[in-house]
C-alpha positions as CSV (number, residue, x, y, z in Angstrom):
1,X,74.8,147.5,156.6
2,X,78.1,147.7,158.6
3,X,81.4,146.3,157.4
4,X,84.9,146.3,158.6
5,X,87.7,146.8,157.0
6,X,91.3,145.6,157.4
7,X,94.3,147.1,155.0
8,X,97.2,145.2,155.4
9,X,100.8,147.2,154.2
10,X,104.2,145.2,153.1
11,X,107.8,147.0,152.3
12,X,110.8,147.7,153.7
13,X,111.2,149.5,157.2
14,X,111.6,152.9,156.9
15,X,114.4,155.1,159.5
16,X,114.3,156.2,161.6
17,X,111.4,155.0,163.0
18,X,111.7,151.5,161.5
19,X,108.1,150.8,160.5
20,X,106.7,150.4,156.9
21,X,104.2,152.7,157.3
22,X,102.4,155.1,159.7
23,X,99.5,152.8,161.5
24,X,97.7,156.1,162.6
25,X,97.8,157.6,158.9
26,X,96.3,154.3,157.4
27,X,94.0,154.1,160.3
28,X,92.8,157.8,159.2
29,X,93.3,157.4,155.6
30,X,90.9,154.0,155.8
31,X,88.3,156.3,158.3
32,X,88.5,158.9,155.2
33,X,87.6,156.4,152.4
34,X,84.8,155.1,154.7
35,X,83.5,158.2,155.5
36,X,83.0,158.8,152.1
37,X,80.4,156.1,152.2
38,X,78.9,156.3,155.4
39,X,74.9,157.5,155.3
40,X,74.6,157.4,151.5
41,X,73.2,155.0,149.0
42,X,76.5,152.6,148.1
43,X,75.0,152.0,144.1
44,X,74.9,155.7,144.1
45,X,78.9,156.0,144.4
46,X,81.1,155.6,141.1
47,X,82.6,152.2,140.9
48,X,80.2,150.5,143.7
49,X,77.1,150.9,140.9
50,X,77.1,147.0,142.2
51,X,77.9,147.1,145.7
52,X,79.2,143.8,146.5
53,X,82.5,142.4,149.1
54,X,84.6,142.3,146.1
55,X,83.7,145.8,144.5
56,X,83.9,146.9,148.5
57,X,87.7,145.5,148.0
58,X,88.1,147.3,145.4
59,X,87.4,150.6,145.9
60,X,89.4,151.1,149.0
61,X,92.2,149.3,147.5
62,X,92.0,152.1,144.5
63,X,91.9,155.1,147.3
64,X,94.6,153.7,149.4
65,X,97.3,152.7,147.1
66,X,97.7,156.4,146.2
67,X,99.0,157.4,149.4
68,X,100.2,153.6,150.5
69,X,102.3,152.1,147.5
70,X,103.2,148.8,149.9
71,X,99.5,148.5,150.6
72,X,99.1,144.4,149.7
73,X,95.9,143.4,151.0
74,X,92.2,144.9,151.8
75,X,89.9,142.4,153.9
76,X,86.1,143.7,153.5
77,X,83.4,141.6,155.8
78,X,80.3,142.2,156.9
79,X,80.2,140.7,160.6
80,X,76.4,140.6,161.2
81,X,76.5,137.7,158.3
82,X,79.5,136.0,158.9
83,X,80.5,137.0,155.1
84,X,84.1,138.4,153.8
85,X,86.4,138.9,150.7
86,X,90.1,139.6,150.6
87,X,92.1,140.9,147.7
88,X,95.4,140.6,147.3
89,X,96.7,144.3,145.7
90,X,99.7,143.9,143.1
């Protein structure tokens, strides 16, 4: 299956650049997490035992937080079915 994912990051703007976060370290941070999943049995990885939208949501939400503390959203779909789940991260 292929999915997309879209992290979405809130906070104040940072100097002296003036943007919340880095785009290009989210982008790689979110190409980490994925890569972590890519050619491998999705039940097989801790926390994904039940490898739905929502768990999907979860789990990069988890692995991004660390490094993004304004991260406030993860958007998981699966294109090829029209389907998608978004959580909103406290």
């Amino acid at each position: 299956h292929s999915f997309k994912v879209e992290a979405t990051v809130r906070g104040v703007q940072q100097e002296p650049v003036g943007w919340v976060a880095d785009l290009a370290d989210l982008d790689a941070e979110l190409k980490a997490v994925a890569a972590q999943l890519d050619h491998g049995l999705l039940n097989e990885k801790p926390g994904l035992e039940r490898p739905t939208l929502e768990h999907l949501c979860l789990y990069f939400a988890e692995r991004l937080k660390v490094r993004f503390p304004g991260l406030s959203r993860i958007v998981v779909s699966r294109p090829t079915i029209s389907e998608s789940c978004a959580l909103n991260v406290a």
